[in-house]
Each structure stands twice: as C-alpha cells, then as structure tokens.
C-alpha positions, 0 to 999 in steps of 0.5 A: 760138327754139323751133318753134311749130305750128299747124293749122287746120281746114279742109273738103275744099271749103277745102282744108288750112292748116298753119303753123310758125314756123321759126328761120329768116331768110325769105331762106333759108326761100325759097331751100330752097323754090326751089332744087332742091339744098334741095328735094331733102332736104326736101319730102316725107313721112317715108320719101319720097325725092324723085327727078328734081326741076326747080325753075324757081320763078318765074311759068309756071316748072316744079316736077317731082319724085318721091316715091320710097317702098319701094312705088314712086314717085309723080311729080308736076308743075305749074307756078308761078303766082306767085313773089314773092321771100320772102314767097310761092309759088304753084304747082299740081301733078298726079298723072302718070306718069315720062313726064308722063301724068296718073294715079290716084295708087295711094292714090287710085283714083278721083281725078279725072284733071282734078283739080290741087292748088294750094299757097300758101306764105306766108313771114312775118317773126315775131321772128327767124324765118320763119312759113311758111304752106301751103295746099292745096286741090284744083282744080277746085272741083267735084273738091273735093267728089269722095270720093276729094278728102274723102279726101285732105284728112286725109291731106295735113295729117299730110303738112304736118306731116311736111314741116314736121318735115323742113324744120325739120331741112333748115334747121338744117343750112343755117343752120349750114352758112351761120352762121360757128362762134363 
C-alpha cells in the first residue's frame, strides 16, 4: 500500500492537523507511539536526536524527551491525558530546560512561558493500514493568538511532515523485524 499524505490548513488559533496512512496494522502503530525503544528512532524532525526519553503513555502518565541537533538540545515534557489502546493519544508537552524548568525555546524567543502544546494522535484502521491523524495546538487559548504561536504553527506542519517521513521508515523495520521471511 503506498503512503498517502494529507494536510489541512489550519489558523494558529485551530492549531496544525496533518494525516498519513501507514502500511502499518494499528497494534503496532500504537506501540511505536508508546514504547520508548520505537519513540526513540522516530519522533523528531529530520537531523534531531532524541535524548533522555520517558514514556509512561497512559492518563497522568509522562512523555519526556530531547531533541538533540548540532546546535544544541531541546527538551521537553508534558504528561498524557488520554491513552486509549490503538486508536488515541492524547498529551501536552512544554519547552524546559535538562532540569525540567520551563523556558524559551531558542527559535522562539518570546514564547510564552505558560504556553503548552497539545497533541492528538488518531489511529484509524484504512484497508491494511493505519491512518494516523496528529494534531496540535497550543494552549492556553489566549497564547495561541501570541506572535511567537503564529510563528510556530508553519514550522510544526513541515516538523509533522518530517516525523511522518521518519515514522514511515521506523515502521517498515519494525514490521520486517516482526513479519516472518517468506
């Protein structure tokens, strides 16, 4: 099945939705979303490293992690708010230092230091594969109307994009790792 691609346009206020479908079953489409050693290889744009990674993908549970570039390290944390086994993720991540403080993100220099970033991951069964749906919006509702937000909202699409491309390739080895050879 080939990958299809989508992408909807979306205001700052609305957030970023992107869609790709996955020659994936969902069962593991889900675990490369909640298991750390997936996670790992995957979730991040192109050229970013995750670093220090904790995963506990379940309702209070922690996601935790650096993207880790030539230029530095990024980290970031947030906690799960919904978990529902195959079809749905739900967590919110903040900018923070290696100890956990919250900060500016260097590209963002005036981001709100209250401001949050939601994310809705959507797993829907299409054919043989996995429609995966994510979605992001940044919270507060007032911080979303922030410059530094209207700035951020292109930048995270092409970021979705490069995941997706990253999550295609993460998944083709984990099938074949998991697929008997014929």
């Amino acid at each position: 099945m080939p990958v299809q691609r989508s992408g909807g346009d979306a205001t700052p206020a609305e957030g970023v939705v992107v869609s790709r479908v996955f020659d994936a079953p969902r069962a593991l489409v889900f675990e490369v979303w909640t298991k750390a050693e997936h996670f790992t290889h995957w979730f991040g744009p192109h050229g970013a490293e995750i670093v220090a990674c904790e995963l506990d993908a379940r309702p209070g549970g922690i996601i935790r992690f650096g993207h880790h570039f030539p230029e530095g390290t990024l980290y970031l944390k947030g906690t799960f708010t919904e978990a529902v086994q195959d079809e749905r993720l739900v967590f919110s991540f903040e900018f923070v230092d290696e100890h956990g403080v919250p900060v500016r993100p260097p590209m963002f220099p005036d981001w709100p230091l209250d401001a949050s970033i939601e994310t809705i991951v959507t797993l829907d069964h299409v054919g043989g594969g996995t429609k995966v749906t994510v979605a992001h919006r940044v919270l507060p509702t007032d911080a979303a109307s922030h410059p530094a937000a209207k700035r951020w909202s292109p930048m995270a699409r092409e970021g979705a994009t490069q995941v997706f491309d990253r999550l295609g390739e993460h998944l083709a080895m984990a099938r074949a790792r998991k697929e008997p050879a014929t």
